[in-house]
TIDREN-633989 format. One record per atom (N, C-alpha, C, O): x, y, z. Coordinates in steps of 0.02 Angstrom, whole numbers, plus 50000, padded with zeros to 5 digits. Each point is the difference from the previous one (the first is absolute). Example, Ala and Ser with C-alpha at 12.3 -4.5 7.8 and 13.67 -1.06 7.14 Angstrom:
506604971650390;499555005950000;500455006050000;500524999950033;499305005449931;500425005950003;499615005550037;500255005550008;
//
This chain:
478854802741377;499655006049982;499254999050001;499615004050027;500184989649938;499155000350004;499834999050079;499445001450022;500994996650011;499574998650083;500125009850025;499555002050037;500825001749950;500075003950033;499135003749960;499505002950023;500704995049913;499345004149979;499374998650016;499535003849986;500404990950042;499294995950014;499935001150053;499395000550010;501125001150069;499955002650054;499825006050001;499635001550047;500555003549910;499945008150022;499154997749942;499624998150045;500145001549916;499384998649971;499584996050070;499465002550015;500684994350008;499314995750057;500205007650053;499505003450014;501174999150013;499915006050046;499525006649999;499685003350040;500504996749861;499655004649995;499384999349993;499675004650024;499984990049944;499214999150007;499735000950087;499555003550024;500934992050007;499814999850087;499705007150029;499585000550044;500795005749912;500275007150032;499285003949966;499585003650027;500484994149900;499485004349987;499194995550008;499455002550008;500644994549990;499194995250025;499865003150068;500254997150048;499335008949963;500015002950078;499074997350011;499565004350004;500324989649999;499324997250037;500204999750071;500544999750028;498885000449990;499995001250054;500194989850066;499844994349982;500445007350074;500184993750014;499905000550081;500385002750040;498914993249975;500095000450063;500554996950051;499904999650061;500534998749916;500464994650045;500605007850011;500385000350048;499615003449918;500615003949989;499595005850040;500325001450051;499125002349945;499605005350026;499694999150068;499534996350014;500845007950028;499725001650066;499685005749997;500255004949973;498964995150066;499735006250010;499835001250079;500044996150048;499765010149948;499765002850092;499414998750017;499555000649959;500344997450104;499554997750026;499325003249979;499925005750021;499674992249948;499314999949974;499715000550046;500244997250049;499075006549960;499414997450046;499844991849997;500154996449952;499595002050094;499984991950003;499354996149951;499904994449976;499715013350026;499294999549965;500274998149915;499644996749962;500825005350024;500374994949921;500404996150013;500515000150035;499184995449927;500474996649982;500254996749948;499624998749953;501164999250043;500124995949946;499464995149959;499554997150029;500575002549900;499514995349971;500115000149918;500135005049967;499794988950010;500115000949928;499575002349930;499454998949975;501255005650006;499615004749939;499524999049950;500104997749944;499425004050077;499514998649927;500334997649928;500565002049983;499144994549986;500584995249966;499595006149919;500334999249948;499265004350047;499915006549961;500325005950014;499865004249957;500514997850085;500535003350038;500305003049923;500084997449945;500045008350079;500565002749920;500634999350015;500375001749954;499974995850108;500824998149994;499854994250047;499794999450058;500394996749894;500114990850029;500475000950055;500104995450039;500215010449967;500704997650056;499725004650070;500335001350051;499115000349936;499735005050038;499834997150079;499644995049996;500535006850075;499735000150056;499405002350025;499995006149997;499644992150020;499214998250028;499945001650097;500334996750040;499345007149975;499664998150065;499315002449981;499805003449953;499854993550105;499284999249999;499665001050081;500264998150053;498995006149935;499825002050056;499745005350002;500125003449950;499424999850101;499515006350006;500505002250041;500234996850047;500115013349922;500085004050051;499985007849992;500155002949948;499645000050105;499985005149991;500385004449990;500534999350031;499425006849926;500605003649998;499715007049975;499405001450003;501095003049971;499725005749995;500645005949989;500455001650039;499445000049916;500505005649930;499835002949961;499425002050004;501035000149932;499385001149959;499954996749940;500494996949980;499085003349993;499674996449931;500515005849955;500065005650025;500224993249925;500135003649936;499914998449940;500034993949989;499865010049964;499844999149938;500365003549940;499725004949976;500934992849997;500105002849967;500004997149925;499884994549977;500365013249990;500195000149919;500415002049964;500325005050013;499774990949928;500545003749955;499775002749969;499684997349955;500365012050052;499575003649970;500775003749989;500535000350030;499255001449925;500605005149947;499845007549995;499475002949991;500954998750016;500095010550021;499565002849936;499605004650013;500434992949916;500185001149944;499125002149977;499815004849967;499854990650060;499464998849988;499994996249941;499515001449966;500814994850013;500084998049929;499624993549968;500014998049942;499584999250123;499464994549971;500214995150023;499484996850002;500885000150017;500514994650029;500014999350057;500444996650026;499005007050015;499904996050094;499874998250025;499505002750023;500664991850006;499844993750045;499265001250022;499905004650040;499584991849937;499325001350013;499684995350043;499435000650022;501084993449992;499734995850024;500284999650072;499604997150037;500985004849995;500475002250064;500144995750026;499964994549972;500275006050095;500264992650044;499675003150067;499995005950016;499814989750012;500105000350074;500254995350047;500064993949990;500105009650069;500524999750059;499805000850060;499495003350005;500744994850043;499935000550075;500685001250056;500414995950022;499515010649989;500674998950033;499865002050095;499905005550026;500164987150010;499974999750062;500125007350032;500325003749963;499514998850095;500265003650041;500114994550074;499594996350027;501305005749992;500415000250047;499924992150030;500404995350006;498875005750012;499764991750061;499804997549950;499974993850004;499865008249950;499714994549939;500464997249980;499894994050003;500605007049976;500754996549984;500124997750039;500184994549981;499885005850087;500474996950056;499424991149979;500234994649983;499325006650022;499534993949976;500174994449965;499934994050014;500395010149920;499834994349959;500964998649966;500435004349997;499654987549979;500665001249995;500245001649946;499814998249944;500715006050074;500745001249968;500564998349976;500445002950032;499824993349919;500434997149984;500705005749997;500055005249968;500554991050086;500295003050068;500594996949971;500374998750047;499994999049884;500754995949994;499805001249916;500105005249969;499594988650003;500114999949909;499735004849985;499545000250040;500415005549919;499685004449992;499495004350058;499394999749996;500865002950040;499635000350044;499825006550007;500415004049977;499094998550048;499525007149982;499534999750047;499684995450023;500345010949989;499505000550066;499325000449960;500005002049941;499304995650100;499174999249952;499895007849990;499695001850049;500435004049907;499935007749998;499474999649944;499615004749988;500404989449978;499304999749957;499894994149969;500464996249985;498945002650005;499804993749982;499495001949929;499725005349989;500284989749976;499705000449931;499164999050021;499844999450060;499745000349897;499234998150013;499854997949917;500105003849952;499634989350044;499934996549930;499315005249975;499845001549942;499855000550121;499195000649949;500335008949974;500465003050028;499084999949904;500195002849959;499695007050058;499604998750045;500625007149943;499845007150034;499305000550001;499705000950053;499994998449888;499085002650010;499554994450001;499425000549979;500924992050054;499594997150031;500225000650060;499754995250029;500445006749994;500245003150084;499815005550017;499855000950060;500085005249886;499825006350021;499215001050004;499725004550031;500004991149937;499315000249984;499595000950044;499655004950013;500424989450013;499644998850100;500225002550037;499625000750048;501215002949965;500115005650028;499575007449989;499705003650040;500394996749910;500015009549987;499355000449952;499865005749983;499734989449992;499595000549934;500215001249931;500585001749990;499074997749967;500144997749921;500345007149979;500525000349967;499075006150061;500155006949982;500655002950013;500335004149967;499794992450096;500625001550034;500594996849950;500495003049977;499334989750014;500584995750018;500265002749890;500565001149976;498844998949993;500185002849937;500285005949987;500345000349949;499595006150096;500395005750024;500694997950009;500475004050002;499564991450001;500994999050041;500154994649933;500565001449980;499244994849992;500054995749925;500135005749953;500284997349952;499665010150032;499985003349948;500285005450033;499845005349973;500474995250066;500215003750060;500745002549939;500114998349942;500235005950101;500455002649971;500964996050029;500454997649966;499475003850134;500294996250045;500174995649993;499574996149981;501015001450027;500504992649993;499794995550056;499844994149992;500175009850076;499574995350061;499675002450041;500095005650023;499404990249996;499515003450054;500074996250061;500164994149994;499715008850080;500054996550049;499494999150019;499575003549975;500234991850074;499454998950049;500234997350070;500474996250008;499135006350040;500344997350063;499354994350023;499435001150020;500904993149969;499394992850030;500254994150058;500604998750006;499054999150022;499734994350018;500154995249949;499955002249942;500304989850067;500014997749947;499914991850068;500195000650058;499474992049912;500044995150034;500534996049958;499614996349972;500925002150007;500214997949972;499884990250014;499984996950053;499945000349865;499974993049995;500484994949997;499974994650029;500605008349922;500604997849984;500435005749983;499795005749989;500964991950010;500705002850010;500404997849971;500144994450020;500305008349916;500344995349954;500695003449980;500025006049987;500514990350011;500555005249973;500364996749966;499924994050007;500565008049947;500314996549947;500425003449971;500055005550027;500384993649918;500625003549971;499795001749948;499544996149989;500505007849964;499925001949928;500435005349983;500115003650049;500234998649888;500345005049978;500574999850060;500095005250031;500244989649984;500515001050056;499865002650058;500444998750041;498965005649986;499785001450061;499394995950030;499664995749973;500305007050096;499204993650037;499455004949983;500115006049991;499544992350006;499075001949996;499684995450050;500164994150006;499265009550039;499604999450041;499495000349979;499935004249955;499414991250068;499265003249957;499504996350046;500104994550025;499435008949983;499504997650030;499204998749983;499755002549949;499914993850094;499364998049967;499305003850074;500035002450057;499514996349898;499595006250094;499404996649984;499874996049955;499795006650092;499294994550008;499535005650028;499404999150008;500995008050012;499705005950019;500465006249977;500524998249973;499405007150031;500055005849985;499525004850015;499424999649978;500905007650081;499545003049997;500395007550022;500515000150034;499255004349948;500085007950010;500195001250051;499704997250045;500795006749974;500045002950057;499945007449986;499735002950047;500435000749908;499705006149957;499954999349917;500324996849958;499245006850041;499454997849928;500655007649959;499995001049940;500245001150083;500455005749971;500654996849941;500444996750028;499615003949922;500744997849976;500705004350017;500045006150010;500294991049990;500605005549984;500464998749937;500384995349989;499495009949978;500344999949922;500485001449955;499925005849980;500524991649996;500755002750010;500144997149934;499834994449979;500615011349983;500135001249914;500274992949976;499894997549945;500594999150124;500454997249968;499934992650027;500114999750061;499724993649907;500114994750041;500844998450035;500535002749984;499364993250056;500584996050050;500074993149991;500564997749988;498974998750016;500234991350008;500044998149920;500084993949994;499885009549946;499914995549952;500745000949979;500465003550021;499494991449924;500684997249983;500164994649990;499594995650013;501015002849961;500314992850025;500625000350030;500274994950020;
//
């Protein structure tokens, strides 16, 4: 009885421990301009995959929030932002295609919304959309991307990226009641 119990205990740690494992993860062909390379060892998931490299791309920037219907004092003031490739921008960069596998439809961005919006849109602007009412705003950009990282958390993969440029392709937002990528 204790071996049966000590087998389904190591199965089940095996099952729920979902880090990420390059020996087990195949992805789709990347531009050649990234490449593989190891994760910043300050990285927020140790089990996390790394490529590295300048490339161009271009989608849109988003910014959303957890802003509440209610008005009740309790809304996300600080937001997330996101990048989600358009069509050839994905074909670019890779995809993890077997363990968890998900096509790139969005990628995370570490730096916070209004140090990104700032040098985009100005202080007037970018504080207009910080006190804003809207869950997310779009932008359509240009982006050079530096690095490319993906990893497991909450049982699903996350994508996220790092840029070395950013730039407008319209200075216009598009603004919409309700965010999409947040969650877990």
């Amino acid at each position: 009885m204790k071996t049966i119990f000590t087998i389904l205990l190591l199965v089940g740690f095996g099952v729920s421990s979902a880090g990420e494992h390059p020996a087990r993860t195949t992805f789709s062909k990347a531009d050649p301009n990234l490449v593989p390379v190891q994760c910043p060892v300050d990285d927020d998931y140790e089990s996390a995959l790394c490529w590295s490299g300048e490339l161009a791309v271009s989608g849109r920037l988003v910014i959303e929030f957890d802003r509440a219907p209610t008005g009740d004092g309790e809304d996300d003031k600080d937001g997330q932002a996101s990048f989600e490739p358009d069509s050839l921008s994905q074909s670019k960069l890779p995809a993890a295609t077997n363990y968890y596998p998900l096509p790139v439809k969005v990628t995370w961005l570490r730096n916070r919304p209004q140090e990104i919006l700032a040098p985009l849109i100005g202080e007037v602007a970018t504080q207009s959309i910080m006190t804003g009412t809207f869950g997310r705003y779009e932008f359509m950009v240009n982006m050079t991307l530096t690095n490319f990282t993906t990893s497991i958390d909450c049982d699903h993969r996350g994508y996220g990226v790092g840029y070395s440029m950013i730039r407008l392709q319209n200075a216009e937002p598009v603004a919409m009641s309700q965010p999409k990528n947040l969650g877990c």
